[in-house]
Each structure stands twice: as structure tokens, then as C-alpha cells.
C-alpha positions in Angstrom: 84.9 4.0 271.4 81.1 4.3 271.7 80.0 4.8 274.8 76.6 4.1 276.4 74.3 6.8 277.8 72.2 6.5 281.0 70.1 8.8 283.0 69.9 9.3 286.6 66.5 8.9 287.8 66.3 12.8 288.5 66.8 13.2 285.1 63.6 11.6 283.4 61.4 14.1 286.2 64.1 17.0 285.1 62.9 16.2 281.1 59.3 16.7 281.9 59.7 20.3 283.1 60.9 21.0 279.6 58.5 21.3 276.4 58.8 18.5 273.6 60.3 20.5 270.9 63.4 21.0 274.1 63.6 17.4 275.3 64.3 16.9 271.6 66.9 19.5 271.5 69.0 18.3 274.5 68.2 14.6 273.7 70.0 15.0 270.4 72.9 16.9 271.7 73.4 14.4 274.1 73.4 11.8 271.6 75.3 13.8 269.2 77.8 15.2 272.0 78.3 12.1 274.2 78.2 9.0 272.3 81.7 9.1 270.4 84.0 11.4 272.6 82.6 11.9 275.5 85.9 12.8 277.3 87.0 15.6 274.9 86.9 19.3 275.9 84.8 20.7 272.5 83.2 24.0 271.9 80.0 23.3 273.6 81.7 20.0 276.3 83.5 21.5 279.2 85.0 20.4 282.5 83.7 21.9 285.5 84.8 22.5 289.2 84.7 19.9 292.1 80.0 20.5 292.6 78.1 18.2 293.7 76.1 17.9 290.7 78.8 16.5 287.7 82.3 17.0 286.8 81.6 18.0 283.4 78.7 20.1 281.9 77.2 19.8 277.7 75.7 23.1 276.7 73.3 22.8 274.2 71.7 26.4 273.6 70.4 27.9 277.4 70.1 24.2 278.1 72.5 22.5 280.4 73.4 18.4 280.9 75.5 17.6 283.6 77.6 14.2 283.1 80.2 11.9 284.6 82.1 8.4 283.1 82.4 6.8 286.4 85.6 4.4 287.2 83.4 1.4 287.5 81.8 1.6 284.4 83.9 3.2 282.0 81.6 3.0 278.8 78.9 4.4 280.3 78.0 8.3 280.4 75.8 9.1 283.1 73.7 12.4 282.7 73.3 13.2 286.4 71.3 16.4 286.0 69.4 18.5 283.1 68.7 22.3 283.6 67.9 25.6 281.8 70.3 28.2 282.1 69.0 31.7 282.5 71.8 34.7 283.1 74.1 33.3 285.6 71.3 31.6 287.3 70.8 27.5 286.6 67.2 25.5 286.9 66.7 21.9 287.4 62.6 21.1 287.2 62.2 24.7 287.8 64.4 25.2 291.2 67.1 27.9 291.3 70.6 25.3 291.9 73.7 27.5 293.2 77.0 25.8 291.7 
């Protein structure tokens, strides 16, 4: 099943904060990632915690996408949130976010 990606509005400021060559980067893993399987546990998908931010995270190098597949629209992947991860510390548009 291919599913359809959408952004939250957060998202398209989050994308600015990041150069070209990394919109690129996480635009294509997302793509790449998301499209076909987006349920699946892989080597670089993973479920998260109950946070208020997504219920499943797509790391893409020390670059983070948070998603969800809501109930109400099951063929659509929403990327809720897109940060830089640095350590154990996460940025979204440059703000420290505490998980």
C-alpha cells in the first residue's frame, strides 16, 4: 500500500532552519522511508514512547522526522515535526525540545 505524505504546518518553518543539501537529505528519506511501509519497525524507523510530538520517529543521519498514520486517514503519513539531533539533545528550528 502506498501511502501519502503530508507535513504539518510546523514542519515547512522546521525545513527552513536546515541548509538545501539537508532538506534534500531528509526529504528523500522520508520519501524513501515512508511511502511503502510506513508501519514497519526498520533499521533507521522506530516506535517511540507516549510524547507529545509523534509516536514514531525516521532517523536519517543526526536528522530526526517525527510521524503518525492517524485513524481517520489511514493512507496518509503525517510528519508532525523535523529536528537535528545533537548528543542526547533534539532541535526543532533551532530550540532545544525535551522528549
Amino acid at each position: 500500500m502506498a501511502y501519502a505524505i503530508a507535513f504539518a504546518q510546523s514542519v515547512r518553518k522546521q525545513l527552513l532552519t536546515l541548509t538545501a543539501r539537508e532538506r534534500t537529505r531528509v526529504s528523500d528519506a522520508i520519501e524513501e522511508q515512508l511511502s511503502h511501509q510506513s508501519l514497519v519497525e526498520t533499521k533507521h524507523r522506530k516506535v517511540l514512547r507516549p510524547n507529545p510530538i509523534g509516536p514514531s520517529e525516521l532517523r536519517a543521519g543526526y536528522f530526526r522526522a517525527f510521524d503518525d498514520v492517524a485513524v481517520d486517514e489511514p493512507d496518509t503519513v503525517w510528519i508532525r515535526a523535523v529536528g537535528r539531533k545533537r548528543g542526547n539533545k533534539l532541535y526543532f528550528g533551532g530550540q532545544e525540545i525535551r522528549l
